[in-house]
C-alpha beads as a LAMMPS data file, in Angstrom:
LAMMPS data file: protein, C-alpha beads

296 atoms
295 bonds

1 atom types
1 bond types

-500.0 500.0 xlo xhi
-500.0 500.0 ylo yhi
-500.0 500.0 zlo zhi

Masses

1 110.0

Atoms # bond

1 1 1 229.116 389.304 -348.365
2 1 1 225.500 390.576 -349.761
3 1 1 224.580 393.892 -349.577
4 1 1 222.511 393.663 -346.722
5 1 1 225.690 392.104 -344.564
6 1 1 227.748 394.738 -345.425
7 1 1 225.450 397.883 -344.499
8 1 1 225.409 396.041 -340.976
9 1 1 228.986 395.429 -340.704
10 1 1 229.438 398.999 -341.393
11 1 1 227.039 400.564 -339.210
12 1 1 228.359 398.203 -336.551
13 1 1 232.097 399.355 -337.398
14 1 1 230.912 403.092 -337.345
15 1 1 228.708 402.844 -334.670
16 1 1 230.488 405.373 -332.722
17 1 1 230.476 408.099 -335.516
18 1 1 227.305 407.764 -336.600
19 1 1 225.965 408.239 -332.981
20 1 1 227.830 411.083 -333.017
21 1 1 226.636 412.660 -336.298
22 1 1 223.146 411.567 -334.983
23 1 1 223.025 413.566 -331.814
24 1 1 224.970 416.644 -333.334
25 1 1 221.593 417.089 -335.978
26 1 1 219.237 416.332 -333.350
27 1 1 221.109 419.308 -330.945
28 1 1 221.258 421.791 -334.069
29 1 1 217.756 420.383 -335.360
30 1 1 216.370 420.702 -331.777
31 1 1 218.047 424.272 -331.066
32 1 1 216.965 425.931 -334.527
33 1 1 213.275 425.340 -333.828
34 1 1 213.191 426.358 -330.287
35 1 1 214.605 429.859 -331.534
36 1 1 211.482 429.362 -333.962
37 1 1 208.489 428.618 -331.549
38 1 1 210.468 431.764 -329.079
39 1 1 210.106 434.271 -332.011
40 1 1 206.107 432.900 -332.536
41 1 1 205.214 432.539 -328.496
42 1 1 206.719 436.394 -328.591
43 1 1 204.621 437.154 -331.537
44 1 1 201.670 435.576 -330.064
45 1 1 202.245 437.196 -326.816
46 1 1 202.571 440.367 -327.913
47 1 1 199.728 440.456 -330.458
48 1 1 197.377 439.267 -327.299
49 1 1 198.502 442.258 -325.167
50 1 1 197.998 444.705 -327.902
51 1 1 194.556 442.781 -328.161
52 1 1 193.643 443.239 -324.616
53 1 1 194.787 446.669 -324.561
54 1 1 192.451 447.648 -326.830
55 1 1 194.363 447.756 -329.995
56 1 1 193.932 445.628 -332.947
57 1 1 195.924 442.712 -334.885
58 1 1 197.143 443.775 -338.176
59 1 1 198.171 440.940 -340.033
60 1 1 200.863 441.656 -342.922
61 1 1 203.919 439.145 -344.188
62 1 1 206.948 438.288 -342.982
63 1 1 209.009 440.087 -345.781
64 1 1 212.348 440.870 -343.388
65 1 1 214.117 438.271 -345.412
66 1 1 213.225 439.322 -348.755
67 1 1 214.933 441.780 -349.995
68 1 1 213.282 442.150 -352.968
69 1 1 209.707 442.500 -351.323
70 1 1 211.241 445.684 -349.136
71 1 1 210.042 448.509 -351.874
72 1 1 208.690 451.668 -350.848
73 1 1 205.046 452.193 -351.575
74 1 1 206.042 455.210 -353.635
75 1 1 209.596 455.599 -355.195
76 1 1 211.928 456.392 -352.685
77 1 1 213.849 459.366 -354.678
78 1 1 209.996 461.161 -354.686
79 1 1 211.288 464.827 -354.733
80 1 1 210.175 466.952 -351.476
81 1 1 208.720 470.263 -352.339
82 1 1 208.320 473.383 -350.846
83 1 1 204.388 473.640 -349.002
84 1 1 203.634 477.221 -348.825
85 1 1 199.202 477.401 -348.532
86 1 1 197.632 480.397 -348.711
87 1 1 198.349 482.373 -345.721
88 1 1 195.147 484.049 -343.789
89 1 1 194.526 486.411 -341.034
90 1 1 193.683 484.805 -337.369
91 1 1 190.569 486.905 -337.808
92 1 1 189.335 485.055 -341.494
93 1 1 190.464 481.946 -339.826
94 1 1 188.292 481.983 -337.296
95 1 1 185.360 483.191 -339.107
96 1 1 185.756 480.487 -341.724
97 1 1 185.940 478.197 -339.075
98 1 1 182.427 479.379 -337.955
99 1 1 181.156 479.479 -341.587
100 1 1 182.481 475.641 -342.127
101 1 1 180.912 474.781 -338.783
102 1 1 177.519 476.211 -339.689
103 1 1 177.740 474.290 -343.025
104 1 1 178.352 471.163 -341.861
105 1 1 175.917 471.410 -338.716
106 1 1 173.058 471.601 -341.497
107 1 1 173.958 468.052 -342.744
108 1 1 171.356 465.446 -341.720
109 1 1 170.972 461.889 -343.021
110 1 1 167.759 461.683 -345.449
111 1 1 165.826 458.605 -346.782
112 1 1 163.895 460.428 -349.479
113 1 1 165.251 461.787 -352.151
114 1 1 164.421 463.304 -355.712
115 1 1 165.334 461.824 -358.494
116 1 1 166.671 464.717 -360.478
117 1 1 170.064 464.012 -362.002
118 1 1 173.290 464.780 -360.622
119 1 1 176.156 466.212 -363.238
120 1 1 178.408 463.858 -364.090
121 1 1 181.197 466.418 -363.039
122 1 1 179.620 467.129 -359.985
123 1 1 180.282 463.163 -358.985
124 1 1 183.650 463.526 -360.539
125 1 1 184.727 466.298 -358.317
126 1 1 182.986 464.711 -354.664
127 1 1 184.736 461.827 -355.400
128 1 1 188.191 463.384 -356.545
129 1 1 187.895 465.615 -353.047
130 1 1 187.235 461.857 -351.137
131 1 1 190.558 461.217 -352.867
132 1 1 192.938 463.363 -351.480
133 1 1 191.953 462.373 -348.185
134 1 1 195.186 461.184 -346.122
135 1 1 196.408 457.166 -345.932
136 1 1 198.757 455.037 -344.250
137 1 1 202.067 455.450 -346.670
138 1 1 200.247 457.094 -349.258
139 1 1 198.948 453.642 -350.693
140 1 1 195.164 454.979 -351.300
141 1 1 193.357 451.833 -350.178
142 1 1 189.960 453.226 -351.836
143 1 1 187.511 452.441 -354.951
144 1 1 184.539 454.711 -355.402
145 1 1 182.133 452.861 -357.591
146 1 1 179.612 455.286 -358.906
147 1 1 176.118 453.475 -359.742
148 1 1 173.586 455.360 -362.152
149 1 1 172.102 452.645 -364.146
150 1 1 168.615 452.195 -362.844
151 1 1 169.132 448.055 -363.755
152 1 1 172.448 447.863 -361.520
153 1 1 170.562 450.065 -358.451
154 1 1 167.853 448.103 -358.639
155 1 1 169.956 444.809 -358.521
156 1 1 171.505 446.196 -355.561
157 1 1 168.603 446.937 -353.798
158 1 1 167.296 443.662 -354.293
159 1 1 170.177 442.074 -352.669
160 1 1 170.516 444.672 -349.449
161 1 1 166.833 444.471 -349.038
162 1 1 167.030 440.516 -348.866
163 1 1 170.080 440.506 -346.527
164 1 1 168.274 443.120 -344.219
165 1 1 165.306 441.381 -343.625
166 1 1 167.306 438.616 -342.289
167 1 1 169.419 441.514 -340.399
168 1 1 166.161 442.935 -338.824
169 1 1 164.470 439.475 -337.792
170 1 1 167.478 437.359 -336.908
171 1 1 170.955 438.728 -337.045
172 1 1 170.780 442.282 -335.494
173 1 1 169.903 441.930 -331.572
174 1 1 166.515 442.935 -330.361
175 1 1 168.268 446.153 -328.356
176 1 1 170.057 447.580 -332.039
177 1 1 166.325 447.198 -334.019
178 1 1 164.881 448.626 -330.681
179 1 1 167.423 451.611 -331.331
180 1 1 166.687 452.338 -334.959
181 1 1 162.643 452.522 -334.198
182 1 1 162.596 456.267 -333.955
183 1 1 164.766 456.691 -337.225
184 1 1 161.613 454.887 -338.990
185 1 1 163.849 452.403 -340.587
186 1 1 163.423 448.834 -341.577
187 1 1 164.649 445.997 -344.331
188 1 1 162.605 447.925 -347.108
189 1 1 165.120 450.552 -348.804
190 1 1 163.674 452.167 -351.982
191 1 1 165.719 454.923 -351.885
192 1 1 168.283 452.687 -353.393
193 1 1 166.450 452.919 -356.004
194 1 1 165.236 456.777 -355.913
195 1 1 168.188 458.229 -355.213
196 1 1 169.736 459.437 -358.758
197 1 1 173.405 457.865 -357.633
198 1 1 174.763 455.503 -355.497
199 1 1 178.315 456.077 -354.186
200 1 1 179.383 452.581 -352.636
201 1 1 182.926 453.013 -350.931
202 1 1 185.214 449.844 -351.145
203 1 1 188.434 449.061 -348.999
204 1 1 191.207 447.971 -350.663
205 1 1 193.329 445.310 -347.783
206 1 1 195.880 445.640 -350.598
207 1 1 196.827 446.260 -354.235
208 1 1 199.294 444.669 -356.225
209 1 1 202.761 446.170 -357.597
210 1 1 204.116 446.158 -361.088
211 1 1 206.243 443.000 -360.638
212 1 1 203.240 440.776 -359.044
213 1 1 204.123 440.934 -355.324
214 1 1 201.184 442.505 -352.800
215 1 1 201.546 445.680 -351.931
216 1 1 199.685 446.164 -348.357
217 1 1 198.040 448.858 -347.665
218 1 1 198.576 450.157 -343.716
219 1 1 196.075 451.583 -341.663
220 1 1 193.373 450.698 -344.383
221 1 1 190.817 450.812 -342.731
222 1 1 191.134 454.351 -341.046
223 1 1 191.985 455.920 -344.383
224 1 1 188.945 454.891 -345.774
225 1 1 187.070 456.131 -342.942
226 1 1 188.629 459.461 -343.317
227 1 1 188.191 459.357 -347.102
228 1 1 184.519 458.601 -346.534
229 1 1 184.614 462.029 -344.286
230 1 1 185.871 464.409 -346.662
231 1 1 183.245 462.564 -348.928
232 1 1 180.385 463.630 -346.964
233 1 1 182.028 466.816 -346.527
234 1 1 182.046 467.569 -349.992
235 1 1 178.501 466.122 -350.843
236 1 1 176.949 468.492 -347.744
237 1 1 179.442 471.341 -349.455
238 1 1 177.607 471.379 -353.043
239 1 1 174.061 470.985 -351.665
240 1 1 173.636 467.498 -351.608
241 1 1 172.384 464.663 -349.379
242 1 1 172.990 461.496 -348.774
243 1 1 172.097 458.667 -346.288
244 1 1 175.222 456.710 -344.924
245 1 1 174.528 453.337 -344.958
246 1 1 176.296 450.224 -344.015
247 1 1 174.937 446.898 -346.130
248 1 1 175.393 444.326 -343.056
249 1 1 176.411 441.011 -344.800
250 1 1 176.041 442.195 -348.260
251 1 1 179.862 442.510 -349.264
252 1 1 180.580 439.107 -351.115
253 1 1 177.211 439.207 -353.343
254 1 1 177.437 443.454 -353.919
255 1 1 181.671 442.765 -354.973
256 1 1 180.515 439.809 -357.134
257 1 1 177.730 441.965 -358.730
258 1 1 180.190 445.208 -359.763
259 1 1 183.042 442.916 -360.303
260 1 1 185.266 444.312 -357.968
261 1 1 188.407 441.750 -356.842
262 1 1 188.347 439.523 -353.909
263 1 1 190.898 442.259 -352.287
264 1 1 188.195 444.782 -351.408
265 1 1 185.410 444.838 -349.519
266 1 1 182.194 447.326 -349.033
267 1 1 182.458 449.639 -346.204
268 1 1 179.546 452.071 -347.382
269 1 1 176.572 452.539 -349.689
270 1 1 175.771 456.402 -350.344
271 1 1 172.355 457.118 -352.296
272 1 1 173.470 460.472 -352.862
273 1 1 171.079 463.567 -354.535
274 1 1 168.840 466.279 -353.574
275 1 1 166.455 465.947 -350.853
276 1 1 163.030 465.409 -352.173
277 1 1 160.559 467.847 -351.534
278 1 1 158.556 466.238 -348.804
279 1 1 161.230 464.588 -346.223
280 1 1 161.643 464.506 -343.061
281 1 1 164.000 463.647 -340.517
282 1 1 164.626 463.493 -337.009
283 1 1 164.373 466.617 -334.741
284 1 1 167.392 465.222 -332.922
285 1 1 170.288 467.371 -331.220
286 1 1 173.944 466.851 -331.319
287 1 1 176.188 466.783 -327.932
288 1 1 177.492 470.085 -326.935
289 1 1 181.261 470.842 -327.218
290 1 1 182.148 469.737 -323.772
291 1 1 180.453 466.462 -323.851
292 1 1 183.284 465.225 -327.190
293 1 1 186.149 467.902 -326.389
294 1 1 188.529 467.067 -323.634
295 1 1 191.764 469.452 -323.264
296 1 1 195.147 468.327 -322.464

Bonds

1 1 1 2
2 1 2 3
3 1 3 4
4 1 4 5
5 1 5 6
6 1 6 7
7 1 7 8
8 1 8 9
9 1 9 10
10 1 10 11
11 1 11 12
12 1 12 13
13 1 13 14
14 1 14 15
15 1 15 16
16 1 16 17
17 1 17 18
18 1 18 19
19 1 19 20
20 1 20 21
21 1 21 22
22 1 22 23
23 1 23 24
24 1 24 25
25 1 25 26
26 1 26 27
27 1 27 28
28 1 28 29
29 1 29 30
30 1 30 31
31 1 31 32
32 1 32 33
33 1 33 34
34 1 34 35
35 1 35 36
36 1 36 37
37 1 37 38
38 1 38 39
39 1 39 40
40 1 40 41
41 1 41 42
42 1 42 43
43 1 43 44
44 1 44 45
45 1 45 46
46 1 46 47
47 1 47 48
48 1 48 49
49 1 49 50
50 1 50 51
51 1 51 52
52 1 52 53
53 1 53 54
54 1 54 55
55 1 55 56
56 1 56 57
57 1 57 58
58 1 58 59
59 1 59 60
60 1 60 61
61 1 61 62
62 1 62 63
63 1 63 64
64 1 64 65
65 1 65 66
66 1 66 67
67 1 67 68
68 1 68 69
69 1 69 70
70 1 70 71
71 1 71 72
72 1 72 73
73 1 73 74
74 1 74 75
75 1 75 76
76 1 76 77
77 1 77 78
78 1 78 79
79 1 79 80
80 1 80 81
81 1 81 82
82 1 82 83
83 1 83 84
84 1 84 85
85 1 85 86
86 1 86 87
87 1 87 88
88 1 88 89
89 1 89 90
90 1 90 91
91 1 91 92
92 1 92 93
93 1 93 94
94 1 94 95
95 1 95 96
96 1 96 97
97 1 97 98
98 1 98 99
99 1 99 100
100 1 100 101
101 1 101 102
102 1 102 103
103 1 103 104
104 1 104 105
105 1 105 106
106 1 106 107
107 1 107 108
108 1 108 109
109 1 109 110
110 1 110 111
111 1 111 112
112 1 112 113
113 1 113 114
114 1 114 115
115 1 115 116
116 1 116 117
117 1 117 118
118 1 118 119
119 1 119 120
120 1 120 121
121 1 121 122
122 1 122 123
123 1 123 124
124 1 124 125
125 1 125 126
126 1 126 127
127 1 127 128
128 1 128 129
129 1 129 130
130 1 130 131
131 1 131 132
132 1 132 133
133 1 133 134
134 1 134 135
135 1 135 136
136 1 136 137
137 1 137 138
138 1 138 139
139 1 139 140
140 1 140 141
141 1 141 142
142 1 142 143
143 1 143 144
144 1 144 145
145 1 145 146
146 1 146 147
147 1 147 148
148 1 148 149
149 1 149 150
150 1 150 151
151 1 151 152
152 1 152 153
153 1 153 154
154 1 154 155
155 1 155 156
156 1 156 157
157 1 157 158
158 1 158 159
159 1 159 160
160 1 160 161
161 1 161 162
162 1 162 163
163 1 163 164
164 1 164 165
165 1 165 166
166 1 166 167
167 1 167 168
168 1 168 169
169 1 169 170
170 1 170 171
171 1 171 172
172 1 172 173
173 1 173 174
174 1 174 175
175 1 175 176
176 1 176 177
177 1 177 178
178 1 178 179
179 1 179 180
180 1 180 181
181 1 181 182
182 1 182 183
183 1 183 184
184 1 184 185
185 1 185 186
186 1 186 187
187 1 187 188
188 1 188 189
189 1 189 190
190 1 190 191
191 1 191 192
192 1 192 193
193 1 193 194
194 1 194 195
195 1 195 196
196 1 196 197
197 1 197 198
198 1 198 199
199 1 199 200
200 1 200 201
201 1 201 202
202 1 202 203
203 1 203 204
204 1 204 205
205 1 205 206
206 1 206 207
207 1 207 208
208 1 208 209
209 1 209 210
210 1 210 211
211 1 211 212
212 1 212 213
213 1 213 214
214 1 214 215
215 1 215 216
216 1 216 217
217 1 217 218
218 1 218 219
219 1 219 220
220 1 220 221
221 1 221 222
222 1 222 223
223 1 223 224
224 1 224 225
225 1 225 226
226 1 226 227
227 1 227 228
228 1 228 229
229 1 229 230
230 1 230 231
231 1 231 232
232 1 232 233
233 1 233 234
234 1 234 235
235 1 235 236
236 1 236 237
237 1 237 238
238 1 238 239
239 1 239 240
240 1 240 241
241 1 241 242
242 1 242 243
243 1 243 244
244 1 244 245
245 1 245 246
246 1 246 247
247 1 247 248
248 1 248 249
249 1 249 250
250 1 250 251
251 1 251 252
252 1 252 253
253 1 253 254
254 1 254 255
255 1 255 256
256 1 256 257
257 1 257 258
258 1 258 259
259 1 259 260
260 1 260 261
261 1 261 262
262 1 262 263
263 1 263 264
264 1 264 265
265 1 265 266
266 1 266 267
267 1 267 268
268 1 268 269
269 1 269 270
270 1 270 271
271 1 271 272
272 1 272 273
273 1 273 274
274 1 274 275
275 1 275 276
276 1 276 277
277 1 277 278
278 1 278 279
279 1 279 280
280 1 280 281
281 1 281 282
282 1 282 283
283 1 283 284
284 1 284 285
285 1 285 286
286 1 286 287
287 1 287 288
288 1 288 289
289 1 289 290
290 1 290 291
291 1 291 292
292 1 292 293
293 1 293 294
294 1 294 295
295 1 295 296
């Protein structure tokens, strides 16, 4: 009997068994990825109704069955210690509340600006206060990078001045270039180049951790956003000015020119100095308290 004879006499033999082992895999086979495609059509499902309720996918990895990926963004023994800030009257809080209020109702974005130098330590510090700005399980999702070479801000302006012109005539609809008409603003930006620094504010989507696994980095984009606050708060604080500005389609070649990784990406550019001598800006008004305050 050849081998070929033999595999058919057994199969025939067998028949009964192996029909049986056959539809026992194909139950367990078929039941193991229907519990699969329930877990993703819930998934799915759910991430559309957060969608449509306004809310907004946040796409991290499925780490539940790692064990060794579950590691706390900071150690998880990190001592808690006692908070005790300096405690003031209900009368100085108030009237530093007005003081702040009056300080930060001065601020006004600027397109001109001197080109006398900033100390370095004066940077150092704006940027340090941006820092301590909260973030989603303390994972800091920020870079700061600091331009003052005239070669590198002149580089940059070369590329955001490109990318704008194509923003103004094709990208941008006619309505937002309509809207920016009174602000006097258009694809030429030399106070890229004027301004004495450039502060250009980076998101970090995530880091990495000491033994090469990602470490995300929740609610990045928020933190920045409040990180960028206190940064124009402390700018305005010190007597600066600076023009917040948001390089449409200029990420990729901006990261690429201050080699910054392929994990973050621009949110702002901030030519950041004193004002010069002869701008001007809008007379425009802000909204009155009861027009952004609602109470509860």
């Amino acid at each position: 009997m050849n081998t070929v004879s033999l595999i058919v006499w057994t199969l025939e033999s067998n028949c009964f068994i192996i029909y049986t082992i056959m539809i026992v895999f194909f139950v367990v086979f078929t039941m193991f990825h229907k519990n699969r495609l329930e877990v993703h059509q819930n998934r799915v499902g759910a991430e559309k109704r957060f969608a449509r309720d306004g809310g907004k996918v946040m796409e991290y990895p499925d780490d539940e069955d790692d064990q060794d990926c579950l590691v706390p963004a900071i150690s998880e023994d990190t001592p808690h210690i006692p908070y005790r800030p300096l405690q003031r009257s209900s009368e100085e809080v108030l009237q530093r509340s007005r003081d702040y209020y009056e300080l930060m109702a001065q601020r006004r974005t600027v397109r001109r600006f001197s080109t006398e130098p900033i100390p370095q330590e004066v940077l150092d510090n704006i940027v340090k206060t941006a820092g301590t700005a909260p973030s989603g399980a303390h994972t800091e999702p920020w870079t700061f990078v600091v331009v003052q070479d005239p070669n590198i801000k002149a580089a940059i302006r070369d590329i955001v001045e490109e990318e704008e012109e194509e923003n103004y005539n094709r990208r941008m609809s006619r309505q937002w270039v309509t809207d920016l008409k009174p602000f006097a603003t258009n694809h030429q930006k030399p106070y890229i180049s004027e301004a004495p620094a450039l502060i250009l504010v980076f998101r970090q989507t995530y880091s990495w951790r000491s033994d090469g696994k990602k470490r995300m980095h929740y609610y990045n984009e928020i933190s920045v956003a409040i990180a960028a606050g206190f940064l124009l708060a402390a700018i305005q604080y010190c007597g600066l000015v600076a023009l917040t500005s948001t390089p449409l389609n200029c990420n990729a070649r901006l990261r690429e020119l201050l080699s910054r990784p392929s994990n973050e990406r621009l949110e702002l550019l901030l030519p950041v100095g004193r004002p010069h001598k002869e701008v001007t800006v809008p007379d425009i008004r802000r909204k009155n308290l009861d027009k952004i305050m609602v109470h509860g």
